[in-house]
C-alpha positions in Angstrom: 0.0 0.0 0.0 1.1 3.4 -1.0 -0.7 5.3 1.0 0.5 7.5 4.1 0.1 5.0 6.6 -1.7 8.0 8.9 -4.5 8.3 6.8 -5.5 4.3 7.3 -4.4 3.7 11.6 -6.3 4.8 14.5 -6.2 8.4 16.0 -2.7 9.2 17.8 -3.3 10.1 21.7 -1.7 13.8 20.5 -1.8 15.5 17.3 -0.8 18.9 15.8 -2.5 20.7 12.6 -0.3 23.4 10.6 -1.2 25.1 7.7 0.7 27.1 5.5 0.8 30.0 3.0 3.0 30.3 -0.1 5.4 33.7 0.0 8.0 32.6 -2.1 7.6 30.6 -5.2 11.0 30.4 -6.2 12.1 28.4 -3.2 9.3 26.1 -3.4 10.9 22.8 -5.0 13.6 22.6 -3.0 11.3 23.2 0.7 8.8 20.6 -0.7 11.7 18.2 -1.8 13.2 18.8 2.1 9.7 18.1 3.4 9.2 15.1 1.5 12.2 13.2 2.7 11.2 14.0 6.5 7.3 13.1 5.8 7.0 9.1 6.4 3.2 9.7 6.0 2.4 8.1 9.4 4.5 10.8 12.3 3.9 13.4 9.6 0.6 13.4 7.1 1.1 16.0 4.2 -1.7 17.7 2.3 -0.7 19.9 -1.2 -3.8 22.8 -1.6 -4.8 23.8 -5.3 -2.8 26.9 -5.0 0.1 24.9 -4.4 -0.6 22.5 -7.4 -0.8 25.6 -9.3 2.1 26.9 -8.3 4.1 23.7 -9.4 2.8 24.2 -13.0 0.4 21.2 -12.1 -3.2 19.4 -12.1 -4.7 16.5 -9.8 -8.0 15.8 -11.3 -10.8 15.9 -8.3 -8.8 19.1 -6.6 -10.4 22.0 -5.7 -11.5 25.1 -4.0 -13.5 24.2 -0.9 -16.6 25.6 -1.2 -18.7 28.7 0.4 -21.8 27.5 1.3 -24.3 29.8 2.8 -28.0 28.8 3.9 -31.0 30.6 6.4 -28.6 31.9 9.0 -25.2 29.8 8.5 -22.1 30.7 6.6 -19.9 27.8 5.9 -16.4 29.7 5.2 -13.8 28.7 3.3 -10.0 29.3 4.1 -7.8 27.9 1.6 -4.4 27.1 2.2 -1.2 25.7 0.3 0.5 23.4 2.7 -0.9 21.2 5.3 0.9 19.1 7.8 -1.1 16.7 10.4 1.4 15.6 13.0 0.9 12.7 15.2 1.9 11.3 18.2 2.2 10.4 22.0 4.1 13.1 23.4 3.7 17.0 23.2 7.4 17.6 23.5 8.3 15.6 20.5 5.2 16.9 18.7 6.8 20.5 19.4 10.0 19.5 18.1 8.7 18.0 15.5 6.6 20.9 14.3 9.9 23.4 14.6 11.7 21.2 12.1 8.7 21.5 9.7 8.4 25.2 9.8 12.1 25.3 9.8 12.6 23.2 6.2 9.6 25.3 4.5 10.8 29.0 5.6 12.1 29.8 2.7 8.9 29.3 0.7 5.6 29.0 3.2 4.7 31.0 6.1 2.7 29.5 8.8 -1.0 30.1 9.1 -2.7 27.6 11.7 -1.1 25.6 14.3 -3.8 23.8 16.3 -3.0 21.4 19.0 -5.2 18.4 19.2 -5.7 15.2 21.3 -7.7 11.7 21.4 -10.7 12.4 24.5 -11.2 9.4 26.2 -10.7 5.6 24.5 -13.9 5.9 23.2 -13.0 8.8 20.5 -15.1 11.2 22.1 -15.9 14.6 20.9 -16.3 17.1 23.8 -19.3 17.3 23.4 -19.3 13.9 25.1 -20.4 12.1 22.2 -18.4 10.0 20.2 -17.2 10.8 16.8 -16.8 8.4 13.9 -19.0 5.7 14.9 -20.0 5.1 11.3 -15.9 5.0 10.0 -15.4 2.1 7.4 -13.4 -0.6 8.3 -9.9 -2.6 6.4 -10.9 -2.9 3.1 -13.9 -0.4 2.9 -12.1 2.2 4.4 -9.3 1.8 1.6 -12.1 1.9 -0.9 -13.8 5.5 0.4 -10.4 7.3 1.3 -7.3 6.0 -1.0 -7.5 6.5 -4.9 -7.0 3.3 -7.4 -6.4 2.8 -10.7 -4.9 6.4 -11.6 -2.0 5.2 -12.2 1.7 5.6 -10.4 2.1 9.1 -8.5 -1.6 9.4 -8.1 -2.6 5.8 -6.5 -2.5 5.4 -2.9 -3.1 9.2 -2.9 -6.1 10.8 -1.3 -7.7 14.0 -0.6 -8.8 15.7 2.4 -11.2 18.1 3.9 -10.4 19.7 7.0 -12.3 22.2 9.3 -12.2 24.0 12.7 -15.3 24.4 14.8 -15.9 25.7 17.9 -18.2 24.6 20.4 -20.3 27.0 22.5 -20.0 25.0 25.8 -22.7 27.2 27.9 -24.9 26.3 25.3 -24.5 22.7 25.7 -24.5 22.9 29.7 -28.0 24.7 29.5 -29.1 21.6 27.4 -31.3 18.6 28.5 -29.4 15.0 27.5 -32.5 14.5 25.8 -32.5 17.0 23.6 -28.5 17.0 23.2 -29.3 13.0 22.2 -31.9 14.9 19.5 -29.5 17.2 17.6 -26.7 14.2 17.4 -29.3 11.1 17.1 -27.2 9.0 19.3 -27.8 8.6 23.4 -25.3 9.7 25.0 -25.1 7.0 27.2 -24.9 4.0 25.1 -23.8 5.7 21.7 -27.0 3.8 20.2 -28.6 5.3 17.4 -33.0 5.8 17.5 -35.4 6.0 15.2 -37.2 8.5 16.9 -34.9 11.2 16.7 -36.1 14.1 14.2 -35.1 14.9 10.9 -32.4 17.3 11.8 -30.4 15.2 13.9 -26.8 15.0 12.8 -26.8 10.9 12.3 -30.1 11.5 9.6 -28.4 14.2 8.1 -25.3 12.0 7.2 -26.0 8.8 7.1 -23.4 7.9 4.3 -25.7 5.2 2.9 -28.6 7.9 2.1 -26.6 9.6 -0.6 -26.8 8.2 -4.0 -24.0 7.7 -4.8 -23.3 6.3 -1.3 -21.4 9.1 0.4 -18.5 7.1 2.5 -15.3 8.9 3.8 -12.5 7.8 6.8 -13.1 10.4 9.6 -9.8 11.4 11.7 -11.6 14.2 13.6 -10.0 15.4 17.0 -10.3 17.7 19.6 -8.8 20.9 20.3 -8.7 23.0 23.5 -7.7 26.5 24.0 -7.8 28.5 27.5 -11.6 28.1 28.2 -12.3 27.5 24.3 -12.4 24.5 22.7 -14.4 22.1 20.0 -13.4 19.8 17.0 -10.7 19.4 14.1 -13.0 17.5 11.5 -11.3 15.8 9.2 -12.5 13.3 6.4 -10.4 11.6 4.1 -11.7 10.3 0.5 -11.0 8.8 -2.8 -12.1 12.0 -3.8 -14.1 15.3 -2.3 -17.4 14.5 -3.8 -18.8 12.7 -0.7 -17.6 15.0 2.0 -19.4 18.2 0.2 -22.6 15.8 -0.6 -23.0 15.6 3.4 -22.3 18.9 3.8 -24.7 20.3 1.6 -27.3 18.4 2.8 -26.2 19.5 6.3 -26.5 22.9 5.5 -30.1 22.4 4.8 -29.1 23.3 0.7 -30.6 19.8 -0.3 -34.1 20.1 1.5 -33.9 22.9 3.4 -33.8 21.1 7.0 -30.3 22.2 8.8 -28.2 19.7 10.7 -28.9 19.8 14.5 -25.0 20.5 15.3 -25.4 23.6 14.0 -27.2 24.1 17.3 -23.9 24.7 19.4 -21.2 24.9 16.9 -19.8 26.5 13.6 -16.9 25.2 11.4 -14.4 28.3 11.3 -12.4 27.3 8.6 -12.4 24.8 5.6 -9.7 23.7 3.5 -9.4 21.0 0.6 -6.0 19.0 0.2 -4.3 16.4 -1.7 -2.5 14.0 0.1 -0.1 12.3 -2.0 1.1 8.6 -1.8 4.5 7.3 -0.5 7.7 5.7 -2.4 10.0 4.0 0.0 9.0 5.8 2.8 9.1 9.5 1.6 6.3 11.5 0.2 5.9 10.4 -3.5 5.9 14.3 -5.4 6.3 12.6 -9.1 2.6 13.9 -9.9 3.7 17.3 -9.0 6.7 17.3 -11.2 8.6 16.6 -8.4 
């Protein structure tokens, strides 16, 4: 398999999300070439944005601009981004080391944008929220099949692409809430994680059930939490053979599909939104031959 071996294991314990801008174009071969030989795909997952495929004179068919989506009351924004790095592991010191060398090796070209520290909540996965996240995820061979691209050809398979957003949680809200109707806007009790019929429309587990679509709408969720002085909420990120499925769900939780919004809107916004191509790996480096590289 070809893929970065991040994209396919479990959620680290810690994790850090960078993002980067482009400032110098000139330097940008050699940074990415220094990048690649660092980024084993698994301690460091790497994400090229379409400006940065521009920029490199070059195309990956399915890559784009992540959308604006506005509905009655709710503005999805979108905040593009060149470079993006998902670091992984058990420790926050080597995280922070590990982050330093990053920025170091792309200084010449990118300027860093986001750095969000993450981390896994409880075994279970949860959000902090309380509920947990991913319960639907695809499994060994079916998760291959909705995140990892085949039969492209070299450079491309084992690829994948990659939406990512920020949201923040209002907490008071939440505190004010009833379990009950917390278990409404999700669709899942919280004590027990079970899904029920009875839960309206609008709940989040109606909204994107993956099997509603048509096509079926399946993508590999590595969401995690973030924390930050008394503010906090989720990194959401889904992984795909392509970005088709991921908007799909959002649409349709936007309410732009049949005008009923998605319950989690409730007591949280995304932030930011970025699309990303992830490319594959050749003997353990980042495999850049796609990108002319």
């Amino acid at each position: 398999m070809t893929t970065q071996p991040g994209i396919l294991l479990d959620n680290p314990p810690l994790a850090r999300f960078m993002t980067f801008s482009l400032h110098n174009p000139d330097a940008l071969n050699g940074c990415l070439r220094e990048l690649g030989a660092i980024a084993d795909g698994e301690r460091i997952v790497v994400g090229l944005g379409p400006s940065l495929v521009q920029a490199l004179g070059a195309r990956i068919d399915g890559l784009r601009d992540f959308p604006v989506i506005s509905s009655a009351g709710l503005d999805i924004p979108a905040t593009p981004a060149a470079l993006w790095c998902w670091l992984r592991g058990e420790d926050r010191g080597e995280l922070f080391h590990d982050s330093r060398l990053v920025e170091s090796l792309l200084g010449e070209a990118f300027a860093l944008g986001d750095c969000i520290d993450s981390f896994k909540y409880t075994p279970a996965n949860r959000d902090l929220s309380g509920y947990e996240d991913g319960t639907e995820n695809p499994k060994g061979e079916e998760a291959v099949a909705a995140a990892v691209v085949q039969g492209k050809g070299p450079g491309l398979d084992g690829s994948s692409f990659v939406a990512v957003q920020q949201w923040l949680h209002d907490f008071d809200l939440l505190d004010e809430m009833e379990t009950a109707q917390t278990d409404d806007l999700i669709g899942r009790r919280l004590e027990d994680n079970e899904e029920f019929d009875e839960a309206p429309e609008s709940a989040h587990v109606k909204r994107s059930a993956q099997e509603s679509f048509e096509p079926e709408a399946f993508i590999l969720r590595h969401s995690m939490p973030w924390a930050e002085d008394l503010q906090g909420g989720l990194v959401f990120v889904a992984f795909g053979k392509s970005l088709d499925a991921f908007e799909a769900i959002l649409r349709r939780m936007a309410g732009l599909e049949d005008g009923i919004q998605d319950g989690l809107f409730r007591f949280t916004r995304p932030l930011s939104g970025a699309y990303f191509w992830c490319p594959p790996v050749k003997n353990g480096k980042l495999d850049l031959s796609a990108v002319g590289l």
